[in-house]
VEXLUM-933731 format. One record per residue: residue number from 1; x, y, z of N, C-alpha, C, O in turn. Coordinates in Angstrom, 3 decimals. Layout:
<NUM <X Y Z> <X Y Z> <X Y Z> <X Y Z>> ...
! end
This chain:
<1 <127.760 53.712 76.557> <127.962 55.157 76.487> <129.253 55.488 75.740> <129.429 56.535 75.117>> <2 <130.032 54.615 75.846> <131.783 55.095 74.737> <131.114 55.122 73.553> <131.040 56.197 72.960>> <3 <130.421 53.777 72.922> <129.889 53.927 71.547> <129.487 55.434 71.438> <130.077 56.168 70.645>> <4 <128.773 55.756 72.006> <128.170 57.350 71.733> <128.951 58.476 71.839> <128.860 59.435 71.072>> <5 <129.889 58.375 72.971> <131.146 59.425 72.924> <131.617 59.199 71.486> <131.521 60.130 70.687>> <6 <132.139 57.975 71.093> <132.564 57.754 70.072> <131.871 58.312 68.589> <132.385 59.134 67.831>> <7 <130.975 57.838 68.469> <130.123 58.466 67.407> <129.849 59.793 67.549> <129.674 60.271 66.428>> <8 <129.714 60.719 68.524> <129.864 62.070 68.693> <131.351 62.624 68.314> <131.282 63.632 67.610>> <9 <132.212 62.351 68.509> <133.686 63.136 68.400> <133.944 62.522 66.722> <134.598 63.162 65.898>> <10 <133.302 61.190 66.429> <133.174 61.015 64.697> <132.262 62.181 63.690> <132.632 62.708 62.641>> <11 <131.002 62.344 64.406> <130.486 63.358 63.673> <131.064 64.909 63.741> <131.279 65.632 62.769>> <12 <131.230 65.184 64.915> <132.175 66.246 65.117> <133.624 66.752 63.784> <133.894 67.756 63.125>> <13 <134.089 65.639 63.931> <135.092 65.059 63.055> <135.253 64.994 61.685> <136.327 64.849 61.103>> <14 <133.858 65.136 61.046> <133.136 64.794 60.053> <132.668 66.372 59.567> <132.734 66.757 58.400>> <15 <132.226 67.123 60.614> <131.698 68.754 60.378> <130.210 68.471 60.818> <129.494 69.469 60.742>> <16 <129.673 67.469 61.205> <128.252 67.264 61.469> <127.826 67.979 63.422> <127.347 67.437 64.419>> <17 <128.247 69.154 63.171> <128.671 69.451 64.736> <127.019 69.400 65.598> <126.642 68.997 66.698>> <18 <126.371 70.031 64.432> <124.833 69.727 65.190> <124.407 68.287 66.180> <124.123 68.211 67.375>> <19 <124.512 67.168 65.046> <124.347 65.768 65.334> <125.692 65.624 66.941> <125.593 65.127 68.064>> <20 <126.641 66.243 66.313> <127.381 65.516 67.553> <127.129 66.382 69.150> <127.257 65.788 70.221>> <21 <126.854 67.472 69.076> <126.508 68.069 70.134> <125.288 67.579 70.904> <124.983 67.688 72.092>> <22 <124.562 66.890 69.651> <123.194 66.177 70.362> <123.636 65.048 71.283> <123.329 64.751 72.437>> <23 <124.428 64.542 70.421> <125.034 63.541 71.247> <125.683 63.685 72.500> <125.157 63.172 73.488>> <24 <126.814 64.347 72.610> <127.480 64.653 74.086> <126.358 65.006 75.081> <126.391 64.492 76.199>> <25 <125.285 65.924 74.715> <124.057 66.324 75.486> <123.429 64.686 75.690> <123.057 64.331 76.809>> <26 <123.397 64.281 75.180> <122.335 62.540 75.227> <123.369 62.583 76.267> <123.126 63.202 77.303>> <27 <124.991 61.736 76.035> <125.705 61.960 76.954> <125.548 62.185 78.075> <125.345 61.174 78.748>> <28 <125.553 63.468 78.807> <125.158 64.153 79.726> <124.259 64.058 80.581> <124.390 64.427 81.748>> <29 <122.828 63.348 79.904> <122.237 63.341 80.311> <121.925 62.120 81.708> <121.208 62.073 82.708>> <30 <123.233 61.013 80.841> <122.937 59.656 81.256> <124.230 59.948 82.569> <124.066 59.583 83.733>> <31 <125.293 60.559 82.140> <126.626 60.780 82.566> <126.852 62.432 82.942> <127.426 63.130 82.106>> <32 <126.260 63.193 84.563> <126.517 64.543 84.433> <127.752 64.880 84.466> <128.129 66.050 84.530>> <33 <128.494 63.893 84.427> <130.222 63.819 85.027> <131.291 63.757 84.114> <132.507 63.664 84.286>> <34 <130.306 63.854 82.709> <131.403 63.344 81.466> <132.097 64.083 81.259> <131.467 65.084 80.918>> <35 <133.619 64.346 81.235> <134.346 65.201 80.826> <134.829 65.402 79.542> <135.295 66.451 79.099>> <36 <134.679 64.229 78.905> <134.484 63.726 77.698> <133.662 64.646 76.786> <134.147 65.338 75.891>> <37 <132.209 64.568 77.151> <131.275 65.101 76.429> <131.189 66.845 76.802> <130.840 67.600 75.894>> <38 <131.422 67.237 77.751> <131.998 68.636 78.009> <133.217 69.277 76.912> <133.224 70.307 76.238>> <39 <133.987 68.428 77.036> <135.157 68.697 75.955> <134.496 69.092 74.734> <134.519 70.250 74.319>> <40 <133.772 67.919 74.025> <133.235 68.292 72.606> <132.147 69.204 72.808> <131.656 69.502 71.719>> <41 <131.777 69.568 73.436> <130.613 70.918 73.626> <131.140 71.872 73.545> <130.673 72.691 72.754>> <42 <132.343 72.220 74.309> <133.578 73.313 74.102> <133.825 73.588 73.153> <133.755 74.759 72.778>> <43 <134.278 72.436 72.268> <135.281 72.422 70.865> <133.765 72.994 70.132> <133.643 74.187 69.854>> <44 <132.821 72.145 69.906> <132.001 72.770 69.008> <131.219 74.224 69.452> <130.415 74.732 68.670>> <45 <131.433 74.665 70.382> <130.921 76.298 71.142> <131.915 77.278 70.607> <131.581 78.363 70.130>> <46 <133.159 76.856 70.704> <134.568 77.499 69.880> <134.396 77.531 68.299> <134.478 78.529 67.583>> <47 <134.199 76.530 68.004> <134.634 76.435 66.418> <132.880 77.329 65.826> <132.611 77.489 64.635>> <48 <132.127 77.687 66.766> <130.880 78.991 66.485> <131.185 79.876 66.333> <130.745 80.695 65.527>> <49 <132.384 80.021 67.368> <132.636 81.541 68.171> <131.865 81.880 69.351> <131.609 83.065 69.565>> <50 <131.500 81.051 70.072> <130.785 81.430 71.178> <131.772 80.977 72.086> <131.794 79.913 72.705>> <51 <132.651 81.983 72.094> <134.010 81.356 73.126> <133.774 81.531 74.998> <134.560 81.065 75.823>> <52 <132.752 82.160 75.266> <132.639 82.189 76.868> <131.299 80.803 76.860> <130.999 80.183 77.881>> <53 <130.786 80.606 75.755> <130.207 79.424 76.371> <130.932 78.389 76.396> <130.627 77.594 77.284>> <54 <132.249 77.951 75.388> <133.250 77.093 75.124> <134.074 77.034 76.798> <134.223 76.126 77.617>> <55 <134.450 78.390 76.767> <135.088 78.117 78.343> <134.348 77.689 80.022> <134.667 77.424 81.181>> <56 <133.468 77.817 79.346> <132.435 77.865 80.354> <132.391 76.033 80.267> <132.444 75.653 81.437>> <57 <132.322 74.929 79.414> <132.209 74.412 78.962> <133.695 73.384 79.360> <133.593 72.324 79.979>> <58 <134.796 73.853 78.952> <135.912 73.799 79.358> <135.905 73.487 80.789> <135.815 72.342 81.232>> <59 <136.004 74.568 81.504> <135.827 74.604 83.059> <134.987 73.439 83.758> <135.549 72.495 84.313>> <60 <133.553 73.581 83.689> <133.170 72.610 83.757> <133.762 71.310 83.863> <133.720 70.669 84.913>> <61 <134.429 70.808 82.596> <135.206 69.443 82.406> <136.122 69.697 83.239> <136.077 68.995 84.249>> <62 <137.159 70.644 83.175> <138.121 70.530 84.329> <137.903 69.976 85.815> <138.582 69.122 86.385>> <63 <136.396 70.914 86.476> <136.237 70.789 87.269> <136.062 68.847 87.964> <136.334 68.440 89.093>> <64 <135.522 68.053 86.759> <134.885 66.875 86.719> <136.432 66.477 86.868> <137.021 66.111 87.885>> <65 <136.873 66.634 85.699> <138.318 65.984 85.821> <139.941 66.925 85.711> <140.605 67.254 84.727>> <66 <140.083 67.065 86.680> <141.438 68.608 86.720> <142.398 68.031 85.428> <142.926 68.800 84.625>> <67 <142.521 66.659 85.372> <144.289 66.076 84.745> <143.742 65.539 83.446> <144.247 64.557 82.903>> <68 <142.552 66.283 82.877> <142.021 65.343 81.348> <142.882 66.153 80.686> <142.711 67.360 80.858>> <69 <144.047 65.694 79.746> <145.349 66.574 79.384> <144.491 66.980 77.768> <145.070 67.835 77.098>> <70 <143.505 66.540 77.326> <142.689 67.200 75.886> <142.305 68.754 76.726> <142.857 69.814 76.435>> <71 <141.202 68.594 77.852> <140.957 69.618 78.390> <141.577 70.529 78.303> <141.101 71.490 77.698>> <72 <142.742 70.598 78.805> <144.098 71.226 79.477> <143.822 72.196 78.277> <143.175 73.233 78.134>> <73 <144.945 71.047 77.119> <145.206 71.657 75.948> <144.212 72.577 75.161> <144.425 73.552 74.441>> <74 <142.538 71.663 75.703> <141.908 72.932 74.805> <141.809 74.121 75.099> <141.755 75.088 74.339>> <75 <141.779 74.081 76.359> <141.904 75.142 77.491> <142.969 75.979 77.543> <142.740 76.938 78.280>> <76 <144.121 75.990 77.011> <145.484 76.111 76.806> <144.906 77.402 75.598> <144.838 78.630 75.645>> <77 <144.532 76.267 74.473> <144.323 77.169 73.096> <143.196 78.311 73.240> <143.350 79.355 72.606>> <78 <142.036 78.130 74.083> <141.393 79.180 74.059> <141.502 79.993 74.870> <140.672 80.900 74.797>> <79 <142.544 80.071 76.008> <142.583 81.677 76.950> <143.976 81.892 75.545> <143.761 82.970 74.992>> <80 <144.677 81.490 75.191> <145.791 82.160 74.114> <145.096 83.121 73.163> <145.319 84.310 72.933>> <81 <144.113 82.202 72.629> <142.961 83.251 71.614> <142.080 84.248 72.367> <141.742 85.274 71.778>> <82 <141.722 84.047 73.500> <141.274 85.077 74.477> <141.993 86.602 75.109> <141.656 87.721 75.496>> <83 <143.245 85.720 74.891> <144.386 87.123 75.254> <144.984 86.819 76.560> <145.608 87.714 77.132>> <84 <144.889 85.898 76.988> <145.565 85.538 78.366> <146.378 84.396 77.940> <145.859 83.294 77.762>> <85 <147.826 84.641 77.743> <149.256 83.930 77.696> <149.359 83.122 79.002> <149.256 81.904 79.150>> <86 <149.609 84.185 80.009> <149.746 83.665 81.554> <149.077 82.360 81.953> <149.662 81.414 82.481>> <87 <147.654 82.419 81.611> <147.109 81.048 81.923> <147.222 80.063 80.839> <147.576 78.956 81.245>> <88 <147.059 80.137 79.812> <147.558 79.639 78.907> <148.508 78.528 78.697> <148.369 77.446 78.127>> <89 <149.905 79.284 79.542> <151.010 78.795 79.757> <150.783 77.708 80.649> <150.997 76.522 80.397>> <90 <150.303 78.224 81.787> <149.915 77.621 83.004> <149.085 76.164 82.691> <149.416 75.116 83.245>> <91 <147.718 76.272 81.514> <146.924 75.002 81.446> <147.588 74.099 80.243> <146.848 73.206 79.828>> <92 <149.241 74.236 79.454> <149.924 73.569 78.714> <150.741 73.157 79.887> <151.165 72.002 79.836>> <93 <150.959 73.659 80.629> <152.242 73.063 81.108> <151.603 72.046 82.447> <152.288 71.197 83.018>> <94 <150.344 72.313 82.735> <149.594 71.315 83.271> <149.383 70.276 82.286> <149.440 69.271 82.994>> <95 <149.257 70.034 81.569> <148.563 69.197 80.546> <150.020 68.371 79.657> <149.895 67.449 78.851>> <96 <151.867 69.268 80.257> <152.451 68.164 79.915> <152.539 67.720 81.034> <152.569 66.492 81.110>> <97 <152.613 68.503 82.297> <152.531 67.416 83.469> <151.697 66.068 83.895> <151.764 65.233 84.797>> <98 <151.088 66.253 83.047> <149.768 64.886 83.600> <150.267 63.806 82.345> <150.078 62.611 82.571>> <99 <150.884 64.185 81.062> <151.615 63.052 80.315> <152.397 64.065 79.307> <152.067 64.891 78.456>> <100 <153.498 63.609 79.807> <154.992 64.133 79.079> <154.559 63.519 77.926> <154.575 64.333 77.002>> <101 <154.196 62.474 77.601> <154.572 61.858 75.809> <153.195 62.860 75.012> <153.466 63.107 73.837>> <102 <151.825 63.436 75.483> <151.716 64.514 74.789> <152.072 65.718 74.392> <151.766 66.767 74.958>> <103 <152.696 65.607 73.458> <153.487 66.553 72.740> <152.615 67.728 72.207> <153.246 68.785 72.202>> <104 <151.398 67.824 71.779> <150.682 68.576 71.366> <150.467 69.874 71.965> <150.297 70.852 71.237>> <105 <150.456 70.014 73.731> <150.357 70.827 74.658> <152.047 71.488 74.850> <152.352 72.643 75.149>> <106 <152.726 70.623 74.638> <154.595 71.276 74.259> <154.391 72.083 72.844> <154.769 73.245 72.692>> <107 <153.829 71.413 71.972> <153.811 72.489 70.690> <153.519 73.254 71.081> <154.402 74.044 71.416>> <108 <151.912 73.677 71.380> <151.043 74.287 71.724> <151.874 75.962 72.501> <151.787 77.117 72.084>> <109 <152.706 75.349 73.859> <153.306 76.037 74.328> <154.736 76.869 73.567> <155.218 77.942 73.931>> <110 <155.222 75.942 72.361> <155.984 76.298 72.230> <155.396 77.786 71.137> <155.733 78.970 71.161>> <111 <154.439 77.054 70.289> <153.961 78.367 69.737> <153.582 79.674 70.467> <153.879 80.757 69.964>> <112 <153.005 79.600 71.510> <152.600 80.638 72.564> <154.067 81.351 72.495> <154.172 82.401 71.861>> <113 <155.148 80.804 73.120> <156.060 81.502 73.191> <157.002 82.424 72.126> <157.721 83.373 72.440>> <114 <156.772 81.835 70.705> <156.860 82.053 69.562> <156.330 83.460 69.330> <156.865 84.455 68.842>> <115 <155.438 83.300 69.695> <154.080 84.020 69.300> <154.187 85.474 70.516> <153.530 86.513 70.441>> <116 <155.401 85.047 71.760> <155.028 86.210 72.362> <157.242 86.486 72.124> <157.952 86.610 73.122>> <117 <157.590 86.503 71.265> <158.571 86.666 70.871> <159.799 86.398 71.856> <160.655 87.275 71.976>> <118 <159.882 85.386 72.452> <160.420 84.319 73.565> <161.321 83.530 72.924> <161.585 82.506 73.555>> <119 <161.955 83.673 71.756> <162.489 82.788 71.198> <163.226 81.760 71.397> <163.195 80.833 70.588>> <120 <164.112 81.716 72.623> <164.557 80.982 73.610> <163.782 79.715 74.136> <164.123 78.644 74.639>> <121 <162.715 80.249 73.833> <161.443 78.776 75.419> <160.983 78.648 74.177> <159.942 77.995 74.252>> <122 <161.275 79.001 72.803> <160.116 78.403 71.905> <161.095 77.473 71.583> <161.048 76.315 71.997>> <123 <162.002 77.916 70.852> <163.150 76.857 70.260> <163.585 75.525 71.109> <163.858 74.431 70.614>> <124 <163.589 75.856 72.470> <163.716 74.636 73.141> <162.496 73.563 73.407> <162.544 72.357 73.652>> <125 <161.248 74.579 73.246> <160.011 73.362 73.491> <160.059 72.681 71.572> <159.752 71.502 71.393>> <126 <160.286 73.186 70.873> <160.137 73.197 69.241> <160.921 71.667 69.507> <160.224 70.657 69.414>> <127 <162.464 71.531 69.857> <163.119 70.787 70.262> <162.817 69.767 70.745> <163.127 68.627 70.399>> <128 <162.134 70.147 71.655> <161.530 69.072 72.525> <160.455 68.085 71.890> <160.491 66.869 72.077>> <129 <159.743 68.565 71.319> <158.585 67.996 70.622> <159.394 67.364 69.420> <158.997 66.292 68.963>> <130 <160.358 67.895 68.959> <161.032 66.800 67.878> <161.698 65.748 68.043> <161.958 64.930 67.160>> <131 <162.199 65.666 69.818> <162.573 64.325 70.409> <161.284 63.377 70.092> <161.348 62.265 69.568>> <132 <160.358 63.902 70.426> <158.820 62.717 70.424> <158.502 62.791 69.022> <157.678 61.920 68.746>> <133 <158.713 63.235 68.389> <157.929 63.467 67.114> <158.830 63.786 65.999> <158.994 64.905 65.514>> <134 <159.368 62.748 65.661> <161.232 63.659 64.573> <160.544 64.155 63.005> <161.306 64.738 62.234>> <135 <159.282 63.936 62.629> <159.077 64.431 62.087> <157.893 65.192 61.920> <157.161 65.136 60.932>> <136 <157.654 66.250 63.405> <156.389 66.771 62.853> <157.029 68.570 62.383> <157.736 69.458 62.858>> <137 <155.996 68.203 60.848> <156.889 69.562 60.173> <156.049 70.528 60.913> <156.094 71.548 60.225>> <138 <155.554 70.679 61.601> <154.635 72.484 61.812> <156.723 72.833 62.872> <157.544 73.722 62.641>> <139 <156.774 71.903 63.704> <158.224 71.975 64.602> <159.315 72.279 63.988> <160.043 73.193 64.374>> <140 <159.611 71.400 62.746> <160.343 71.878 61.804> <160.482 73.266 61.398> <161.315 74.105 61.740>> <141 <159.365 73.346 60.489> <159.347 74.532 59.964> <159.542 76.039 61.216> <160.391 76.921 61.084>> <142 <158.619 75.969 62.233> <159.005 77.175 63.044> <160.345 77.461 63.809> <160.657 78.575 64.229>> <143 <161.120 76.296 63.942> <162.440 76.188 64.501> <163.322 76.444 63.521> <164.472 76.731 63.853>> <144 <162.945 76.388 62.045> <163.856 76.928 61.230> <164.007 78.079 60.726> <164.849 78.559 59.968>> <145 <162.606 78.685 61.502> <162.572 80.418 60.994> <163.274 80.946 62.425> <163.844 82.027 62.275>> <146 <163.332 80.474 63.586> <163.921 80.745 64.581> <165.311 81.228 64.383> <166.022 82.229 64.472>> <147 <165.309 79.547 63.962> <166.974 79.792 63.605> <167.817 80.810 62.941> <168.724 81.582 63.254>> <148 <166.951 80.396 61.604> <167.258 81.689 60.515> <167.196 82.946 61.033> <167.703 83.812 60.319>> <149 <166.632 83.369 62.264> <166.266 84.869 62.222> <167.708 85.017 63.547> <168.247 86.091 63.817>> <150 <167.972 84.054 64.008> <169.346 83.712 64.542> <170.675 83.583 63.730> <171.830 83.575 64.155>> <151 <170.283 83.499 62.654> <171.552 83.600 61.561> <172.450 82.037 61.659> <173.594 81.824 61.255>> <152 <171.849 81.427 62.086> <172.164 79.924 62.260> <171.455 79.113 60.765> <170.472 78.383 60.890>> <153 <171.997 79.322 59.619> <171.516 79.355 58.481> <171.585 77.916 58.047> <170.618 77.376 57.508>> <154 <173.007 77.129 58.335> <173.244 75.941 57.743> <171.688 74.805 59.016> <170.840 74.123 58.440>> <155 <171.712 74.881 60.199> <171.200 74.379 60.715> <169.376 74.878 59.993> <168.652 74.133 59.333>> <156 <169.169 75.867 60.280> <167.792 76.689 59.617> <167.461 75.498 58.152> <166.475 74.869 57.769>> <157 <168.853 75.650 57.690> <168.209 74.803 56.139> <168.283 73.146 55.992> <167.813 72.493 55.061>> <158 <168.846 72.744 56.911> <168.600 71.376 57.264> <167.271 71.296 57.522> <166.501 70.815 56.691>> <159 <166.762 71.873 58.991> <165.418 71.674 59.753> <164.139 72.145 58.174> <163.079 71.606 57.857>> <160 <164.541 72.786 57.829> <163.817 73.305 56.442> <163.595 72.117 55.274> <162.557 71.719 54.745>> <161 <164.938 71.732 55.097> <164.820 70.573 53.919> <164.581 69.403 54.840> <164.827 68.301 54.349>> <162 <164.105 69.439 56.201> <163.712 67.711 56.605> <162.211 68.330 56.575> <161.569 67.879 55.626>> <163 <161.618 69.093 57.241> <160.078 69.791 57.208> <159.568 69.711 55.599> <158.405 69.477 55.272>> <164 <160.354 69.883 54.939> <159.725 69.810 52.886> <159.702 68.416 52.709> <158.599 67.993 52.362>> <165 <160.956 67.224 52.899> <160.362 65.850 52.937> <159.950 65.119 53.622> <159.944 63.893 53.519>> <166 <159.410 65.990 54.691> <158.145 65.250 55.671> <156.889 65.150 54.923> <156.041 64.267 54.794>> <167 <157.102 66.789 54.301> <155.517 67.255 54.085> <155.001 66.400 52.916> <153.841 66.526 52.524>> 
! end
C-alpha cells in the first residue's frame, strides 16, 4: 500500500490529479484509516476549488490522525484562505508542536501574521525559520520588506542581497 500512496502523491505531483485521486480512493478502500490518502484528496479538492469538500477531507484525516503535521499545515493554509486566521493560527502552531524542525507550518504562520499586519510575530517566526533554513529566500525576502518598512535599511539590504544569491 506505500507503493500506491507513493505513486499517488507522484501523479499528484506531476498534475495527473485524476489518476492520483483514483489512487488514494483504491487506498481507502483497502485502508479506511489512511490519513495519508485523505490528505491528497484534500489537496486535490482544493487545488478544484471545492474547498468544503477539501476540509471536509482534511478533518477527516485529522480525526484518523490529530499530530499528522502535513495535515495540520494543510489545514493551517485552508481556514487562512477561508477567512479564519484564529484557527489557522491554532492548526500551525499545532503542527510546529508535533515537530519543531518543520519549518513550513512556522513560515506558514509567519506569513499569516504578515498578512494580518502583526509585524512583530511575523519577523520573529521569519527568523525563526531562517535558524532551520539559512537560506530559504521566500523568509528572506519578506523579513526584508519588514525591515525596510521599519527603516532598518542596512539590515533590510543584507537579508535582500542574501535572498537574490539564494535565488
Amino acid at each position: 500500500m506505500q507503493n500506491d500512496l507513493q505513486r499517488a502523491f507522484l501523479c499528484y505531483q506531476r498534475g495527473d490529479r485524476d489518476q492520483a485521486a483514483q489512487l488514494a480512493k483504491n487506498i481507502l478502500k483497502q485502508n479506511r484509516r489512511s490519513a495519508d490518502a485523505m490528505h491528497l484528496l484534500g489537496l486535490i479538492e482544493k487545488d478544484q476549488g471545492a474547498l468544503a469538500k477539501a476540509r471536509e477531507w482534511f478533518r477527516k484525516g485529522l480525526k484518523v490522525t490529530p499530530k499528522h503535521v502535513h495535515l495540520l499545515n494543510s489545514s493551517g493554509l485552508l481556514e487562512e484562505h477561508l477567512g479564519d486566521p484564529a484557527r489557522a493560527e491554532s492548526l500551525f502552531r499545532k503542527a510546529m508542536a508535533v515537530d519543531p524542525a518543520y519549518f513550513h507550518a512556522r513560515y506558514n504562520l509567519a506569513n499569516l501574521f504578515d498578512t494580518l499586519h502583526d509585524y512583530p510575530k511575523a519577523a520573529r517566526l521569519y527568523r525563526q525559520v531562517l535558524r532551520q533554513q539559512t537560506d530559504h529566500v521566500e523568509s528572506l525576502a519578506n523579513l526584508s520588506i519588514i525591515l525596510e518598512a521599519q527603516h532598518r535599511l542596512d539590515e533590510a539590504r543584507s537579508l535582500a542581497q542574501q535572498a537574490l544569491q539564494t535565488h
